[in-house]
C-alpha positions as CSV (number, residue, x, y, z in Angstrom):
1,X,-68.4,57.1,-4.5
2,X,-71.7,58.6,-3.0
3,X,-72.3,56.7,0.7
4,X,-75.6,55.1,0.0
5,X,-73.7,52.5,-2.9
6,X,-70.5,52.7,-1.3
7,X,-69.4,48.8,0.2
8,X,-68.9,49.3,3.6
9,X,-65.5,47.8,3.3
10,X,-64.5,49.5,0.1
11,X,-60.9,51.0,0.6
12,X,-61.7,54.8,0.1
13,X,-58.4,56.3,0.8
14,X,-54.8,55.5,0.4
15,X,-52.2,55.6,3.7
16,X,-48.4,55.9,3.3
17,X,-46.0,53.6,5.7
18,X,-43.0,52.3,5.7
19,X,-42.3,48.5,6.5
20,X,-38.8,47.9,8.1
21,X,-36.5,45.1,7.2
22,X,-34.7,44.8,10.5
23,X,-31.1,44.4,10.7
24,X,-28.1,43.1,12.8
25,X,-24.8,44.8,13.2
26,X,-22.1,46.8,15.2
27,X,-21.9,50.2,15.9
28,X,-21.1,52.3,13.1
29,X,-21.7,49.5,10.4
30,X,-25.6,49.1,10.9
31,X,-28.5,49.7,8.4
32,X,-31.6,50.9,8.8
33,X,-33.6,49.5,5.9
34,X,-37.4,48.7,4.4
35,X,-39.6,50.2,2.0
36,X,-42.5,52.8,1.6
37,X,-45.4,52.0,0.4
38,X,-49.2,53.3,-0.4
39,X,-51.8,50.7,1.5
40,X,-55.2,50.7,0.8
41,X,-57.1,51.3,3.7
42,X,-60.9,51.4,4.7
43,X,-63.2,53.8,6.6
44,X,-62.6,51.4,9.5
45,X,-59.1,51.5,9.1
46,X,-58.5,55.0,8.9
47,X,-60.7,55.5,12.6
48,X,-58.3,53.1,14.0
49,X,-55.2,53.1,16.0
50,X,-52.4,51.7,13.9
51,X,-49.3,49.7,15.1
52,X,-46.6,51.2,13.2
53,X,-44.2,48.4,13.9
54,X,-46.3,45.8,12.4
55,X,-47.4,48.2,10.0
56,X,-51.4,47.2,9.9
57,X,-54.3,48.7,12.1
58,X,-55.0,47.3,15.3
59,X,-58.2,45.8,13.8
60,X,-56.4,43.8,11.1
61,X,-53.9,42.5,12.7
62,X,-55.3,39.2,12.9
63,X,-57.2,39.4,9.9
64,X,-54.4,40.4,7.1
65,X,-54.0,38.0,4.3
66,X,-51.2,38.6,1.4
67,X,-54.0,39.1,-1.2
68,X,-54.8,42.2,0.6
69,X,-51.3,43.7,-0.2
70,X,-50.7,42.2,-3.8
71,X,-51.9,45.2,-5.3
72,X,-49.7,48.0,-2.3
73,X,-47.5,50.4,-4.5
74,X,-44.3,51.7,-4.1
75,X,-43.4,55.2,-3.3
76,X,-40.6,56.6,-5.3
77,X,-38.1,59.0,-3.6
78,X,-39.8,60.1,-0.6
79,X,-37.9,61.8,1.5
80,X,-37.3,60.7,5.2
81,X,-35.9,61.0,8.5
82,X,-35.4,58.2,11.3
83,X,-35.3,58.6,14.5
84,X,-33.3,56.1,17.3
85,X,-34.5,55.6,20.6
86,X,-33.9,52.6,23.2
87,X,-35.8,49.6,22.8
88,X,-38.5,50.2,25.7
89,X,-38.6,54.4,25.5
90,X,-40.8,56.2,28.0
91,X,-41.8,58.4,25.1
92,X,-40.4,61.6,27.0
93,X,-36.4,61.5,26.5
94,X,-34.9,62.8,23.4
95,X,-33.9,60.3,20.5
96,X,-29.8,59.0,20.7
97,X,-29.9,59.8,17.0
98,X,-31.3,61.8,14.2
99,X,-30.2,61.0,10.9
100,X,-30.2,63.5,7.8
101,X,-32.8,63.5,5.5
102,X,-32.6,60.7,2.6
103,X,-34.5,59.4,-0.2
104,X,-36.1,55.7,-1.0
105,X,-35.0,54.7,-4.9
106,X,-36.9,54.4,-7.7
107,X,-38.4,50.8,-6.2
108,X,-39.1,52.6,-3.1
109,X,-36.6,51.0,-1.0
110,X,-34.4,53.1,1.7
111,X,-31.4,52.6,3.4
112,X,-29.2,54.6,6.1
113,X,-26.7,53.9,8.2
114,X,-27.2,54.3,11.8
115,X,-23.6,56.1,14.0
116,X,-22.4,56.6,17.5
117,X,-24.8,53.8,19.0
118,X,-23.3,51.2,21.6
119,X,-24.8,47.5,21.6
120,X,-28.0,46.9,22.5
121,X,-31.7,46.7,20.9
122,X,-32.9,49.9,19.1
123,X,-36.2,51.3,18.2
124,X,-36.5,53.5,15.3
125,X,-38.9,55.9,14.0
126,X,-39.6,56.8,10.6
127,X,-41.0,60.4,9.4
128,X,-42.0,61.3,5.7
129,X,-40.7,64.6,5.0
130,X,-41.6,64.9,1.4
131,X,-41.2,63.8,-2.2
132,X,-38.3,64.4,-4.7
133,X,-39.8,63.0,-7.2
134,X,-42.2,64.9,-9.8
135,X,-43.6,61.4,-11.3
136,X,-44.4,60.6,-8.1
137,X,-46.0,64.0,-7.1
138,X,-48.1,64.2,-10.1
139,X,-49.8,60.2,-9.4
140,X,-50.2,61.7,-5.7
141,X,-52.3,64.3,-7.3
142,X,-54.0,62.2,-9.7
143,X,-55.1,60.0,-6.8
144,X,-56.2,62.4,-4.4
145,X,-59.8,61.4,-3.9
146,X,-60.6,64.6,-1.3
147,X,-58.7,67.3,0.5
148,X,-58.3,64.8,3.3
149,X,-56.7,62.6,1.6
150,X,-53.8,60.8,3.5
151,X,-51.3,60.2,0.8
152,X,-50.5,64.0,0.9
153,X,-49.8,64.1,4.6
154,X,-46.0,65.1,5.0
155,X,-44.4,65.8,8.4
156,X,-46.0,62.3,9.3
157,X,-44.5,59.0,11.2
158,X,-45.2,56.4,8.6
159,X,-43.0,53.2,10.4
160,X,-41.4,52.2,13.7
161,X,-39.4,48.8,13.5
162,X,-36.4,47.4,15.9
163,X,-32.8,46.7,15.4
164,X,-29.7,45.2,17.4
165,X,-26.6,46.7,17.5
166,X,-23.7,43.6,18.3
167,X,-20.6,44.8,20.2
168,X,-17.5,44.3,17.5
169,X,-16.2,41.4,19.9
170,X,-19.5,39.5,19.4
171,X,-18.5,35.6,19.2
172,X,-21.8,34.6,19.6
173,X,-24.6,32.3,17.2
174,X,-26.7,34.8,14.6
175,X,-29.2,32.3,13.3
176,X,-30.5,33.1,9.6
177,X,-33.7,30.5,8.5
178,X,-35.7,30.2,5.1
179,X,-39.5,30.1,6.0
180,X,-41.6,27.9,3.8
181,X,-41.1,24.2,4.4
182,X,-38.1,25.6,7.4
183,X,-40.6,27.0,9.4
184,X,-43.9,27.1,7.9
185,X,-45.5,24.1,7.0
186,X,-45.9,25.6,2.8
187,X,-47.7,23.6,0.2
188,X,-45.2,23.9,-2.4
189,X,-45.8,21.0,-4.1
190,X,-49.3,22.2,-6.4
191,X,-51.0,25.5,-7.9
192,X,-53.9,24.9,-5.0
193,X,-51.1,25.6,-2.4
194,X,-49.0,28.3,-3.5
195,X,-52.3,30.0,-4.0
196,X,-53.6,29.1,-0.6
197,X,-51.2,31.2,1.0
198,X,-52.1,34.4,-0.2
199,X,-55.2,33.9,1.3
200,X,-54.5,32.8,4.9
201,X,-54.8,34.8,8.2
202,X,-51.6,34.6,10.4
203,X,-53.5,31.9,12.8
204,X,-54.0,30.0,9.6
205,X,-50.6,29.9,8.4
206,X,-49.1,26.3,10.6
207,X,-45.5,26.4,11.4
208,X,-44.1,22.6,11.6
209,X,-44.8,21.2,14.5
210,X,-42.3,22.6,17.4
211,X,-40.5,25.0,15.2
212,X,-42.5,28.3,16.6
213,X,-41.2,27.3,20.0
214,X,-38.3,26.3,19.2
215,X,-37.5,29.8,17.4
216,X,-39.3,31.6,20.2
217,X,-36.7,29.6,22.5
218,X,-33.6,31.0,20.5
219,X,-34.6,34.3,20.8
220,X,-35.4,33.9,24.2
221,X,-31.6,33.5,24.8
222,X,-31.3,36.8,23.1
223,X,-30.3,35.2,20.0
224,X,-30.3,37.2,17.1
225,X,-32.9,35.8,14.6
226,X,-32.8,36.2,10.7
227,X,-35.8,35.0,8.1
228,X,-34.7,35.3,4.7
229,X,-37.4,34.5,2.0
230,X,-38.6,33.8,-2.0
231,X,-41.7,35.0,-0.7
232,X,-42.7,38.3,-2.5
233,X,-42.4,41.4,-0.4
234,X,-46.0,41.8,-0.4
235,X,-46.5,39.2,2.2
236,X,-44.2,41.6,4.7
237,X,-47.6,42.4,6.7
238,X,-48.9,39.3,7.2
239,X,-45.5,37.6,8.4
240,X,-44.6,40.1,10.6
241,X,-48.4,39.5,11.9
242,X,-47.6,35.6,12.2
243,X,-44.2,36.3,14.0
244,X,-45.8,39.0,16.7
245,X,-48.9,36.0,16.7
246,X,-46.6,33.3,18.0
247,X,-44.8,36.0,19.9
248,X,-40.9,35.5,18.4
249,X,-39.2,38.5,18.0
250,X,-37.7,38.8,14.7
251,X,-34.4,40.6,13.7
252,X,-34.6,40.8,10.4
253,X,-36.9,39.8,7.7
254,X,-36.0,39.8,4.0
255,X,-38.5,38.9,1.4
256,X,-37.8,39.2,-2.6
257,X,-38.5,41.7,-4.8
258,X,-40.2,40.2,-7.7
259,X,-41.3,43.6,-10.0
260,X,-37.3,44.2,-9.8
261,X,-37.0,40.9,-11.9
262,X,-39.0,42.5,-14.5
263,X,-37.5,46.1,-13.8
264,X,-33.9,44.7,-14.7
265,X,-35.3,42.7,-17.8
266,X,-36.7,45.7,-18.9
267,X,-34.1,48.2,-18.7
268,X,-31.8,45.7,-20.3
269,X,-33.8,45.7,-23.1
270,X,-34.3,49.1,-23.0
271,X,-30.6,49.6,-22.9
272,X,-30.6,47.5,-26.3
273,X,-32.6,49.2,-28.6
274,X,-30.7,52.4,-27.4
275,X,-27.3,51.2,-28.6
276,X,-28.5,48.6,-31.0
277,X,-25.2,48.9,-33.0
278,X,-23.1,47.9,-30.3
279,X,-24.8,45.5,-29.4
280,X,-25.1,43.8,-32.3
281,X,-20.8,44.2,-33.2
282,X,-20.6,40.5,-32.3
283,X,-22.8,39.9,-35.0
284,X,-27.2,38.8,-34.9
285,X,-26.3,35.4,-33.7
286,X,-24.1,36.2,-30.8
287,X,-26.3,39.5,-30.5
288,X,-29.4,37.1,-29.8
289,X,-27.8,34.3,-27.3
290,X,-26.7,36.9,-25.2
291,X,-30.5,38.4,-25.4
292,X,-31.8,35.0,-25.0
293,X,-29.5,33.8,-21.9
294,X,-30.1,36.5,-20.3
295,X,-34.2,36.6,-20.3
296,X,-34.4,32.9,-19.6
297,X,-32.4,33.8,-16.8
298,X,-34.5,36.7,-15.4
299,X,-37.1,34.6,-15.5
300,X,-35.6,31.6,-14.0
301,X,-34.6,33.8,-11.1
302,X,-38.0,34.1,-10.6
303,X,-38.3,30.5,-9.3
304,X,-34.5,30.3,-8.6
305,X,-33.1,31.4,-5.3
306,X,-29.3,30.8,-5.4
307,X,-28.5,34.8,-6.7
308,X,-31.4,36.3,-4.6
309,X,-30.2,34.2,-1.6
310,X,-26.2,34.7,-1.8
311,X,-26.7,38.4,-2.1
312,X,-29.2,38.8,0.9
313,X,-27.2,36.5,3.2
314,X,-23.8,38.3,1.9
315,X,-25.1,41.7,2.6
316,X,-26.5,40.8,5.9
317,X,-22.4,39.6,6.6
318,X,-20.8,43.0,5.6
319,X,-22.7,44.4,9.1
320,X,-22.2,42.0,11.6
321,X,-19.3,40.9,13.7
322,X,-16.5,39.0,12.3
323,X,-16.3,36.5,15.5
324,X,-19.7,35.8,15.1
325,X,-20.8,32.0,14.4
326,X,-23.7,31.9,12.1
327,X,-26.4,28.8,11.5
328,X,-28.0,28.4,8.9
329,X,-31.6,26.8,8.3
330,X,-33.4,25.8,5.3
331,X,-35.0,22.8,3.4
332,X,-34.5,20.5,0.6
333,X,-37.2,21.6,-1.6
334,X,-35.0,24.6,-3.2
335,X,-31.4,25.2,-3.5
336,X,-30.6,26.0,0.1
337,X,-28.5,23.2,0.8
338,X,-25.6,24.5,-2.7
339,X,-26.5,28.3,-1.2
340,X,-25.3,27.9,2.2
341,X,-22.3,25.8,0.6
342,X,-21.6,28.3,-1.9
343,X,-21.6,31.2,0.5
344,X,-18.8,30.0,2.9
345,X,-16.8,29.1,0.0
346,X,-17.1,33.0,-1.7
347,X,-16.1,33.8,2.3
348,X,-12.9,31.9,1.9
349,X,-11.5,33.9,-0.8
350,X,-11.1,30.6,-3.1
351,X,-12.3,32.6,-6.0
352,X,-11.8,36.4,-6.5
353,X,-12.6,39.1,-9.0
354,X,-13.0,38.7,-12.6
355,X,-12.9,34.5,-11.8
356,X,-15.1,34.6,-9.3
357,X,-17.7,36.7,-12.1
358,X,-17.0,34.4,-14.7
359,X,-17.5,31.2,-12.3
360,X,-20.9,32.4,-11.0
361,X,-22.3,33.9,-15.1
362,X,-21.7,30.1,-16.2
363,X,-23.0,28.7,-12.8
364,X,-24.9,25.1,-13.5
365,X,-27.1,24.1,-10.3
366,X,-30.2,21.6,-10.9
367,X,-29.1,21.5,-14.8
368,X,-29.5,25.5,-15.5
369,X,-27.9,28.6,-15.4
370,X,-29.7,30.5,-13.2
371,X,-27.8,33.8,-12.9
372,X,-27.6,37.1,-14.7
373,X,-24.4,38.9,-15.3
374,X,-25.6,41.7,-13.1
375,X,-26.2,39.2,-10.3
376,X,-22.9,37.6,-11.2
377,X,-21.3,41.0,-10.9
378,X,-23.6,42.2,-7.6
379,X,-22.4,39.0,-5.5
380,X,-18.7,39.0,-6.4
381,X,-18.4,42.8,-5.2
382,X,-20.4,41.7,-1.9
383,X,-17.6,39.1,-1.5
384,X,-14.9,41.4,-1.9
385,X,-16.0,43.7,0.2
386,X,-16.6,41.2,3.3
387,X,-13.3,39.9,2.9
388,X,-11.7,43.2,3.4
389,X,-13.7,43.9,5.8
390,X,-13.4,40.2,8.0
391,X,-11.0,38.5,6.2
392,X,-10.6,34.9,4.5
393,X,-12.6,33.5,7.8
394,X,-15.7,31.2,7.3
395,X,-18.2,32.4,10.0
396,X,-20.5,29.2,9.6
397,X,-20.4,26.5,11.7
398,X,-23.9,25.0,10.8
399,X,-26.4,23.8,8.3
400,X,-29.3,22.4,8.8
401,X,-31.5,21.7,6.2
402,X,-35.0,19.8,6.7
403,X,-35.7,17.1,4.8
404,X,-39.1,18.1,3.5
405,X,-39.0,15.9,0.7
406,X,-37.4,12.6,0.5
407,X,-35.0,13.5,-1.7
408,X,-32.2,14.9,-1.7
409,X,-30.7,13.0,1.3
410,X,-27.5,14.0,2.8
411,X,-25.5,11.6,0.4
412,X,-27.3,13.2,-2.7
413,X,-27.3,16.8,-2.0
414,X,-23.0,16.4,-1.1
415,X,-23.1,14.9,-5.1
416,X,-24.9,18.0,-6.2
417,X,-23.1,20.3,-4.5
418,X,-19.8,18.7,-5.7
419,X,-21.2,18.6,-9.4
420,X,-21.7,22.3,-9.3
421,X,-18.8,23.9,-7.4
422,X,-15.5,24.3,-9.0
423,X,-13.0,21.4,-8.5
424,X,-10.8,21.8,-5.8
425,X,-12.8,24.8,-4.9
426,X,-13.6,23.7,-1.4
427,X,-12.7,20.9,1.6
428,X,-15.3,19.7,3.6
429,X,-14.1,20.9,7.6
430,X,-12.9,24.4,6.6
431,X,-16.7,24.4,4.9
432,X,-19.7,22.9,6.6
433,X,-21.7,19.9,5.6
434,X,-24.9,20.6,5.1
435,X,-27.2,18.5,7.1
436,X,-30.6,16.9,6.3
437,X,-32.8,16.6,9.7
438,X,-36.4,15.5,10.4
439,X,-38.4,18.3,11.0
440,X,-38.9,20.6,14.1
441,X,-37.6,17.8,16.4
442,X,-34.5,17.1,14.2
443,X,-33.9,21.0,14.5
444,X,-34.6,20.8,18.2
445,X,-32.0,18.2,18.2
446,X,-29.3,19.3,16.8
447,X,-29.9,23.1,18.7
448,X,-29.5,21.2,21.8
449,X,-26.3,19.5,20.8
450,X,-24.6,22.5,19.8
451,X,-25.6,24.9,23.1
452,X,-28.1,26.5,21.0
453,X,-30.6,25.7,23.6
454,X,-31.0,24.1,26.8
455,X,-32.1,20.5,27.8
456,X,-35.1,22.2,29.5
457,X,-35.9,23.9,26.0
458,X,-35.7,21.0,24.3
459,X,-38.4,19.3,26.2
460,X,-40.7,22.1,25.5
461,X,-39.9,21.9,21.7
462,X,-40.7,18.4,22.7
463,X,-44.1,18.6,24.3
464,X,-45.3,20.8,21.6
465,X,-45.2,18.8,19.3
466,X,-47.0,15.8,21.0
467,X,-50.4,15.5,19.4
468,X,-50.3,17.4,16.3
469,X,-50.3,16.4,12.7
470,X,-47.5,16.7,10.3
471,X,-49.9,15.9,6.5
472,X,-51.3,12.9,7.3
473,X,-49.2,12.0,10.0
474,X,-50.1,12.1,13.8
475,X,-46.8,13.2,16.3
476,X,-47.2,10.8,19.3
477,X,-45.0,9.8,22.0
478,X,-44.2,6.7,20.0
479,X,-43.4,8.3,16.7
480,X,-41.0,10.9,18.4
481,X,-39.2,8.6,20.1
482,X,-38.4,6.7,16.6
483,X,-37.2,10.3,15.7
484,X,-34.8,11.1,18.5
485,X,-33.2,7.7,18.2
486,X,-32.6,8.1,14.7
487,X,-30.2,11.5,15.6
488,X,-27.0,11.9,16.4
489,X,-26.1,12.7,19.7
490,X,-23.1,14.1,21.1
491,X,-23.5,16.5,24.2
492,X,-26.1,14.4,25.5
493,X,-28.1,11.4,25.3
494,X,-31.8,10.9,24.3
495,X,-32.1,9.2,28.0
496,X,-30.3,12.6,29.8
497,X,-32.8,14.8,27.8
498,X,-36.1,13.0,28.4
499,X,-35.7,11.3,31.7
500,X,-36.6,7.9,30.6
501,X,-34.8,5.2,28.0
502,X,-35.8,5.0,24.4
């Protein structure tokens, strides 16, 4: 475009990085994983100094809305090369460890496994060495808009991101949380507000009131910290901008896939017309319910989470300690309440192999069968695997689940959960309740109760939160204090904690 009509904010080039998923494991059993990616980027951008963690330019990283990255595509089979190095390096000693080369996939995903580390925190660098792929090589060349391009750099760091290595004795908490409606305030509830958030700046993105501190106050105790989200990956940018914002330090961050929903449904089609004969050797009707189940399922999973979920939280499992004591965070506006309740039971070992498939293929939750076969098959090998690994042990010891809507309650989400699970398929004390709470304070509560924080912590959960709006309604001193009466307390009392009777 000639300079005198170019916008001055017209992206005019293409730059290739790689945005890391974090992860949380013990030594010789811990991935390094993300995704590579082609970002649009401005004249602006390209001048300025990047941060390769976060994965933005300097300039933008207050700016960065999701809209910006709907459009980011994926790079298939580069090939790369990470690099470990202590958390705080002085950028002159060598790195612990070099891995071989390897390739993303197709989807432009990547995934190694990191050796010979000892427990700690880990910073790891990311180097494009190439592309295998000649599909990919030829759109490179089709893009190209000048010799200078970027997207033809090799030899390049494209990513930096952080991981934690556990030791293998590790009996402490790994917390895992949802994000809309568990820590982000989300409208959910309307077109206007799913759409709203594809256009907000990290400082315009509100966490419920006190939950920001109070996650900045688990990792302050050196808590591993796990978000895992519907949201689509494109939003990676902009949340690891709002976590680095309000300054908590994230382990891991996993965010869903969506073109893979269509990817899948297309190559399962795909796969049909190629062996049309055997498909059809049950006969057109049987041929056609099985096409029919499974698209309404593909899509469902779209808006479903209980496949995407189990497998993410399963996986993160196979990696981390089997002593360690997980709790679990989400809200009543999905399915996270059955998920979490579902995934300690697969951890049991009450169902196994070809019934456990079968069980989770015919799986009714909310009045639907929400599961492919693939997913079926994907979640039942993740559960074999972790009990060979760890055993029939149930690493969960809490659920916490805020009551973002006024229904379900405790007593109705137990009914569904009892609906949908097998009978006899679970007792309640080898598996967790879940539990509703109220908000960042009800969190706050039940974190104190448990040792997840300190009475001191608490307070500053506590203080804020005075002041701010929740919707229409204002958090003062008054309206807490209904709150924390209304909780069950065990390790303390509301008195002990604030200093004065309530």
């Amino acid at each position: 475009m000639p300079e005198e009509t170019r916008q001055p904010d017209a992206p005019i080039d293409k730059k290739r990085i790689a945005l890391m998923e974090g992860t949380c494991g013990v030594p010789d059993r811990v991935s390094i994983r993300g995704q590579v990616v082609d970002i649009p980027v401005t004249e602006k951008e390209m001048k300025s100094d990047w941060d390769m963690f976060l994965g933005l330019p300097r300039i933008a990283r207050e700016t960065i809305r999701p809209l910006q990255d709907v459009g980011m595509g994926g790079v298939r089979r580069a090939r790369l090369q990470a690099e470990v190095f202590p958390e705080h390096r002085d950028g002159v000693s060598p790195p612990l460890w070099v891995s071989d080369t390897f390739s993303t996939n197709d989807n432009s995903f990547f995934s190694t496994t990191a050796q010979k580390l000892s427990s700690g925190i880990y910073a790891v660098r990311l180097t494009l060495r190439g592309i295998d792929s000649l599909r990919q090589s030829v759109a490179d060349f089709a893009f190209m808009p000048s010799r200078q391009s970027l997207t033809l750099k090799t030899d390049v760091i494209i990513g930096e991101g952080r991981f934690r290595v556990l030791p293998r004795d590790y009996t402490g908490w790994i917390v895992t949380s949802d994000i809309d409606q568990t820590f982000l305030d989300t409208k959910l509830d309307s077109r206007g507000g799913l759409m709203q958030t594809l256009f907000e700046m990290p400082s315009e993105k509100r966490p419920l009131p006190g939950m920001a501190e109070l996650m900045r106050k688990i990792t302050d105790r050196n808590i591993p910290l796990h978000f895992i989200s519907a949201s689509p990956h494109f939003f990676r940018r902009s949340f690891n901008a709002l976590f680095a914002f309000h300054n908590i330090p994230v382990t891991g961050l996993r965010l869903k896939y969506l073109q893979g929903v269509f990817e899948e449904a297309r190559k399962k089609l795909f796969e049909s017309l190629l062996h049309v004969t055997d498909y059809l050797q049950a006969g057109v009707g049987g041929a056609m319910d099985r096409s029919m189940k499974y698209l309404n399922s593909s899509l469902q999973s779209l808006f479903d989470q209980v496949g995407y979920k189990l497998e993410a939280i399963l996986e993160n499992r196979l990696i981390q300690p089997t002593g360690s004591r997980e709790i679990l965070m989400g809200d009543n506006t999905e399915s996270d309440y059955f998920i979490f309740t579902l995934y300690q039971v697969l951890l049991t070992g009450r169902l196994r192999d070809d019934q456990l498939v079968d069980y989770l293929y015919h799986l009714r939750f909310h009045g639907r069968e929400a599961l492919t076969r693939d997913y079926s098959v994907r979640i039942a090998k993740l559960t074999t695997e972790n009990l060979q690994i760890h055993g029939k042990i149930n690493p969960v010891e809490h659920v916490w689940i805020n009551q973002a809507y006024a229904s379900p309650d405790n007593e109705e989400a137990e009914k569904m959960i009892r609906e949908a699970l097998p009978e006899d398929a679970f007792k309640w004390g080898t598996i967790k309740k879940p539990i509703v709470v109220k908000g960042g304070l009800g969190f706050a509560v039940h974190a104190l109760d448990v040792g997840l924080i300190d009475p001191d912590q608490f307070r500053a959960v506590w203080k804020s939160m005075e002041g701010r709006k929740l919707g229409e309604l204002e958090l003062n001193q008054a309206f807490l204090e209904t709150i924390v009466k209304s909780m069950p307390w065990t390790r303390y009392s509301a008195e002990q904690v604030l200093g004065y009777a309530v």
